[in-house]
N, C-alpha and C positions, 0 to 999 in steps of 0.2 A: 222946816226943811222936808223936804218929799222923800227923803228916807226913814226918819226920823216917824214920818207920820203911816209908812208903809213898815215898819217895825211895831209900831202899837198899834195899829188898825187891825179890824177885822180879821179874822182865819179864811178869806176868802176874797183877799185883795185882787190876787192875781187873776183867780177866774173871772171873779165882777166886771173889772177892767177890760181883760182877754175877748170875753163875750162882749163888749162894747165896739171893741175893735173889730173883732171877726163878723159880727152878725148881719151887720148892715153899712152904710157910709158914717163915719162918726161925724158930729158934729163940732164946731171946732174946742171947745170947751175941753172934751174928749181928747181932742187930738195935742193938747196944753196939758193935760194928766198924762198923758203918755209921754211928751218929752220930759216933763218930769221928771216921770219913772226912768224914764234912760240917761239923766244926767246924776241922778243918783247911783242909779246900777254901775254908770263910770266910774264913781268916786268910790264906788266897793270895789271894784274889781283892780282899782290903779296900782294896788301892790302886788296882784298876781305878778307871776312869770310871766314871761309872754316868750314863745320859742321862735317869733320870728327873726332873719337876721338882721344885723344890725344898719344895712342898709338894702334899701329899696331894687338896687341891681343885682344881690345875691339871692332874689326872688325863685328862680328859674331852679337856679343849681337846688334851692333849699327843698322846694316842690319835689324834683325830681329824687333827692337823696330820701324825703318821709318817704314817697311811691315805694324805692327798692326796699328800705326797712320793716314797712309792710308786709311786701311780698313776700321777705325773711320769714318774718315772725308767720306769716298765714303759712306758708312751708312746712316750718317746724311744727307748728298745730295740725297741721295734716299726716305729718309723720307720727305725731303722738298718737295719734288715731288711729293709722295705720296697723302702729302697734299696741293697739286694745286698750289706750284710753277713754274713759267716759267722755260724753258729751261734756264740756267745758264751761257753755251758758246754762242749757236747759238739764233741769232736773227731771222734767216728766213732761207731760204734753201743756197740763194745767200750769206750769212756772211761763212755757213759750207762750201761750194764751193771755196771764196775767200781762207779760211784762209790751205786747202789742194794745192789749187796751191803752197801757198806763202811760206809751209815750204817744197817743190819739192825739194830745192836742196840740205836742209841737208837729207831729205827720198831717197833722189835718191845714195847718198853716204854711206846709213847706212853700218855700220859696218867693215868702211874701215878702221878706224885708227890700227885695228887689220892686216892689210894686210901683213906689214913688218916684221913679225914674222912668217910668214908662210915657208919660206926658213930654218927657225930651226925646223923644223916638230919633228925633232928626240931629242930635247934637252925633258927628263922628265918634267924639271921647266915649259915650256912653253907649255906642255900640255893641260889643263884648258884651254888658251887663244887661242893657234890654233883650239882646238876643238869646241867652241863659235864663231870664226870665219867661220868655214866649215857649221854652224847651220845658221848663219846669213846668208848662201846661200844657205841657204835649203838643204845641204847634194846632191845640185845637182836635185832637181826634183822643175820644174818650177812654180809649185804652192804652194814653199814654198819659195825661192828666195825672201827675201826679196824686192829689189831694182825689179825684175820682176813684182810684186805686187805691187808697186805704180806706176809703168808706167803704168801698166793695169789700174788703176785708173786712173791716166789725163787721160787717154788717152778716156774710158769709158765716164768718164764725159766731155770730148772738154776740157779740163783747160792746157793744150799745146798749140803754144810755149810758152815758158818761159823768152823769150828774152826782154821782156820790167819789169821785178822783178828788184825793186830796189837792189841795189851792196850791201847793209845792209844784207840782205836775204841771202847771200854767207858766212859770218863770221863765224858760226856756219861750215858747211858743208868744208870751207875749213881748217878751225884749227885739222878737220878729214883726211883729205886726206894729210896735212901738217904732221901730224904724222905717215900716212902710208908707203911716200916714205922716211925715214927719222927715222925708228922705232930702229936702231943702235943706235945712238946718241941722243936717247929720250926715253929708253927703261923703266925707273921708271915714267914716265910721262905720256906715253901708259899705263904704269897697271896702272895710280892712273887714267887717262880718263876712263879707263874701268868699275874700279870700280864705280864714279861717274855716267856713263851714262846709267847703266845697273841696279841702284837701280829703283824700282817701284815708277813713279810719280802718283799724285794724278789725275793729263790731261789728262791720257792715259785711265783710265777708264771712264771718264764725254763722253771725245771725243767718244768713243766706245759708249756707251748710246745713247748719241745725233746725233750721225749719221745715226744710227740704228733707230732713231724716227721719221727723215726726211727720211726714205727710200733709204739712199744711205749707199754703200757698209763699214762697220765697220771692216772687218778681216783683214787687212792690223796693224790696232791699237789691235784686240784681242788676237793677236798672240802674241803679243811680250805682253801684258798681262799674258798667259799661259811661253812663254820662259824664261820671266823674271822671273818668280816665284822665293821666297825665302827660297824655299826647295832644288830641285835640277834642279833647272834652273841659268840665265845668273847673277842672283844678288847672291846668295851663291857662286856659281864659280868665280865673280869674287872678293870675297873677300878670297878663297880659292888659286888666282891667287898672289893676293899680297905675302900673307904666304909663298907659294910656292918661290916666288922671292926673300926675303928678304934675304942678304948679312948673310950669316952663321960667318962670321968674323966682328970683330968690325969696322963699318965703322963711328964712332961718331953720326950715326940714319941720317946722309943725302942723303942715298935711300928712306925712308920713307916722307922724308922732299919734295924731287921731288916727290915720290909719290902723298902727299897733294897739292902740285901744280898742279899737272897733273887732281888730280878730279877738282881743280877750275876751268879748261878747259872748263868740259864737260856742265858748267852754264855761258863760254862765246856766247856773240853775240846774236840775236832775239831769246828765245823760242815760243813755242807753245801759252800760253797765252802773250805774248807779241804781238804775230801776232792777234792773238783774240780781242784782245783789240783793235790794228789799223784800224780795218774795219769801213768803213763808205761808207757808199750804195752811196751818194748821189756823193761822189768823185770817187768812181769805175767806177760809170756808165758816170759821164763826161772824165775820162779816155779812157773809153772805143770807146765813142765816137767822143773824139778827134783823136783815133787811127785811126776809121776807116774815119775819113774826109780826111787825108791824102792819104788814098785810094780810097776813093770817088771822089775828087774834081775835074771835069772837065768830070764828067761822066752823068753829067743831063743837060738834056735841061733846055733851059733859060724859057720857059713858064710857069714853078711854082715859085711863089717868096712869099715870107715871111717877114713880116713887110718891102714890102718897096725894099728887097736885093733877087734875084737869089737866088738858092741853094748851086750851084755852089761859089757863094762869099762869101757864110757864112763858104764853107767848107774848102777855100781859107786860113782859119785864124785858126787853130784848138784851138789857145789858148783863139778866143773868144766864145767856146762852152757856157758856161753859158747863153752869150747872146742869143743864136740861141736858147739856150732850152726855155729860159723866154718867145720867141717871139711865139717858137711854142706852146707852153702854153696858151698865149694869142690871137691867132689864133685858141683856142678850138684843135691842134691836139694832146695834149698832157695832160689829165684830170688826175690828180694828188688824189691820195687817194681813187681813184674809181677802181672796176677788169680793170685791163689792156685793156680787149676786148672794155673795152668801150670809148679807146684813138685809132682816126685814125693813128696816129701816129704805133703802134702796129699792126693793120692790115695790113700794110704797111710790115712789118716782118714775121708775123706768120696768117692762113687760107688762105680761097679759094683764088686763082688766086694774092699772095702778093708780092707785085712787087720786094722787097725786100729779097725776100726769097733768107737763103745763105750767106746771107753776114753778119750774125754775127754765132757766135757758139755758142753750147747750153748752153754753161755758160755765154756766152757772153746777150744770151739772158734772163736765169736765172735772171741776175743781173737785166736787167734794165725792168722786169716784176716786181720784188718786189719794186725798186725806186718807178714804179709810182702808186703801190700799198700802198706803205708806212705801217703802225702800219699794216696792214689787214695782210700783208704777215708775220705775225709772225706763221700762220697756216703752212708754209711750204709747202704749195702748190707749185708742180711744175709745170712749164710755159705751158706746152703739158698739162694738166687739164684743164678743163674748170670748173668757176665760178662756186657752188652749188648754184642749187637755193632757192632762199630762202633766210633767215637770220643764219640758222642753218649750222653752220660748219660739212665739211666734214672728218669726222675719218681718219689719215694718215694711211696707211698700212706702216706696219715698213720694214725694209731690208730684212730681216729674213722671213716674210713674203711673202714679193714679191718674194724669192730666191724660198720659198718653192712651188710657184706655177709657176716656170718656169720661173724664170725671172732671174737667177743666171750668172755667167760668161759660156761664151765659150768656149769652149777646146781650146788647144793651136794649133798654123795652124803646118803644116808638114814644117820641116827647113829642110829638106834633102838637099836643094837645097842650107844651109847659105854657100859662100866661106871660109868663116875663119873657120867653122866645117870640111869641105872638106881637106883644107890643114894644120890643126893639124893631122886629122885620116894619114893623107899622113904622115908627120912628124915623130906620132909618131912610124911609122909600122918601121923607118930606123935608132929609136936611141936606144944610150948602156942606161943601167939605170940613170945615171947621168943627160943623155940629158933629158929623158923623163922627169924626177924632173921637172926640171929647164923649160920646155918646159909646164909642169901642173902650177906651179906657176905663170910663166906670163900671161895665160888663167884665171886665177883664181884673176887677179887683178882688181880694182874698175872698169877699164875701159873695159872689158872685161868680168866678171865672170857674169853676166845677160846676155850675147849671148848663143844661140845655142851652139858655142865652149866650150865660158867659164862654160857652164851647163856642158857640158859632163867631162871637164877637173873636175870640181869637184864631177862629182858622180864616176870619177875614184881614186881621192886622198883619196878620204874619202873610199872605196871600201879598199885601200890596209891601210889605216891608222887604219880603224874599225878590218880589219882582224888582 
């Protein structure tokens, strides 16, 4: 059984998989391990809860009562705020940084489990759910592109590659792509994922808050804020989607039945507050550190030694980083609870003439500025500031802020030059209407619809879809 074989398999099922699905067109082989994987992932999840209602017409009402329970609870969080509660997600600027890497691969796939519908453009039924689909790509213009918008984020922030995120962190992200190449044979399980993942969580507006308090970019999370909405955004439509689908003949209610499986989907594998939760400063930054020993090790001369060992021999062993931190601790280069500036250790990375300069990235260095800041970095101080002086904290400028005074995103560079745009416009100047479909769709897949290409293919689909 393909659970059975995804429980003793490898530590890196999910990603192997995930990257097979995301990277390019699978082949069908591929696309037979993925339904697999999602009739397994069914038979796990068949004993969850599921909070939908018990039938398909109390959709509306149920939609609308989560929206108001929401708004409650983000209320009362704002009032707690209000009145001089800490920030609620993020502990320091380095926790909001970790925990945007860590959900990269289900944000890098959004809105793919919708993909395999897109070849019925013309079915009425399935209206609602291609046209949510085409939104979730921005309609084609690159600074609404979902999946374009959080690469610009790593990529903004240094929080690329992603090659060392636990296999856990892929669960999520590929149960979506497993339903994109696959959306035939799963097509009540796609509208009930839809439905599920398109209701307004309570994380989406905290993380929007909080991100915007530490000065880093929020629109990525306040979009799908505004698109989700429970009016005529992604969470009405996609209970409007279900409706729409439901078997006009009596089928005994077991397209509704997959339906309610299909939303327990959209609550499998790490969430948002799951990853929130997993942070701990103190394990990131020996992570991080043991990463870069493997890269280091054999690059310092033998004339600095540390309790006793070269540098070189400490870096020799990455699994004994702890040691190496304790020694340089104890050697005064490393002052724990004090502004960072005031550990050689840190000079050694960042200011004048730092011989280290480079060889970590600015998340890389984020993190292990709040480490050895400890409780202090709960101000969200970023590493490029220097200490206030004084004892008197310095007022963060929020996102909003910094955008307003020049500090916002970049235009996007000139892609005249992408190959895969070049030889689509080639493509499609020599096909009958059939080819070009078919020639828009495969441009418009997860692997694909964030290029250059796959931008243009959808501000043409949607061009002749709108008209």
């Amino acid at each position: 059984m393909p659970g059975a074989e995804e429980a003793a398999g490898p530590a890196s099922f999910h990603k192997e998989l995930y990257h097979r699905l995301a990277d390019r067109e699978p082949d069908e082989g591929t696309r037979r391990e993925a339904a697999d994987f999602l009739r397994a992932k069914l038979l796990d999840v068949a004993s969850e809860p599921g909070d939908l209602p018990d039938a398909p017409e109390g959709l509306v009402a149920w939609m609308e009562q989560n929206t108001r329970d929401v708004h409650a609870r983000y209320a009362a969080y704002l009032q707690e705020r209000k009145a001089g509660a800490p920030r609620r997600y993020f502990f320091n600027r380095a926790h909001a940084l970790y925990v945007l890497r860590s959900v990269a691969p289900t944000k890098l796939v959004d809105g793919a489990w919708l993909y395999g519908l897109l070849p019925h453009w013309q079915s009425p039924r399935l209206g609602d759910l291609v046209r949510t689909y085409v939104e979730e790509l921005g309609e084609g213009a690159v600074d609404k592109n979902h999946v374009v918008l959080y690469r610009n984020l790593l990529a903004r922030y240094a929080l690329d590659p992603l090659d060392d995120l636990d296999d856990a962190l892929y669960e999520q992200g590929l149960i979506q792509l497993a339903l994109a190449w696959n959306a035939e044979a799963f097509l009540p399980e796609v509208v009930g994922f839809n439905l599920g993942y398109e209701q307004l969580p309570l994380h989406l507006l905290i993380t929007s808050y909080e991100l915007n308090e530490l000065g880093l970019d929020p629109y990525y999370f306040t979009l799908h804020v505004t698109v989700d909405n429970g009016d005529t955004g992604h969470a009405r439509r996609a209970c409007q989607a279900v409706l729409d689908m439901l078997p006009r003949l009596d089928d005994g209610g077991a397209f509704w039945q997959r339906v309610r499986a299909g939303a327990k989907l959209s609550c499998a594998g790490l969430g948002t507050t799951d990853v929130i939760a997993s942070f701990d400063g103190e394990r990131e930054a020996l992570r991080i550190l043991a990463r870069k020993a493997t890269a280091g090790h054999g690059a310092h001369s033998e004339y600095c030694r540390v309790a006793g060992r070269s540098i070189n021999d400490w870096l020799g062993t990455p699994q004994d980083m702890p040691g190496f931190v304790a020694a340089l601790e104890q050697a005064g280069w490393i002052r724990f609870g004090e502004p960072a500036e005031n550990s050689r250790f840190w000079s050694l990375l960042q200011g004048p003439r730092a011989e280290m300069f480079g060889v970590f990235s600015t998340y890389e260095l984020q993190v292990l500025h709040d480490w050895m800041r400890g409780p202090a970095s709960a101000d969200g101080r970023p590493f490029t500031e220097t200490a206030p002086a004084g004892d008197k904290p310095k007022r963060r400028a929020t996102f909003r802020a910094l955008a307003r005074n020049g500090a916002g995103l970049a235009a996007p560079a000139d892609d005249a030059l992408d190959p895969d745009l070049m030889l689509l416009r080639e493509q499609m100047r020599t096909a009958d209407d059939e080819q070009r479909t078919a020639l828009l769709v495969r441009a418009m897949s997860p692997a694909q619809h964030w290029t250059p290409a796959g931008l243009e293919a959808t501000r043409v689909f949607w061009g002749a879809l709108a008209g």
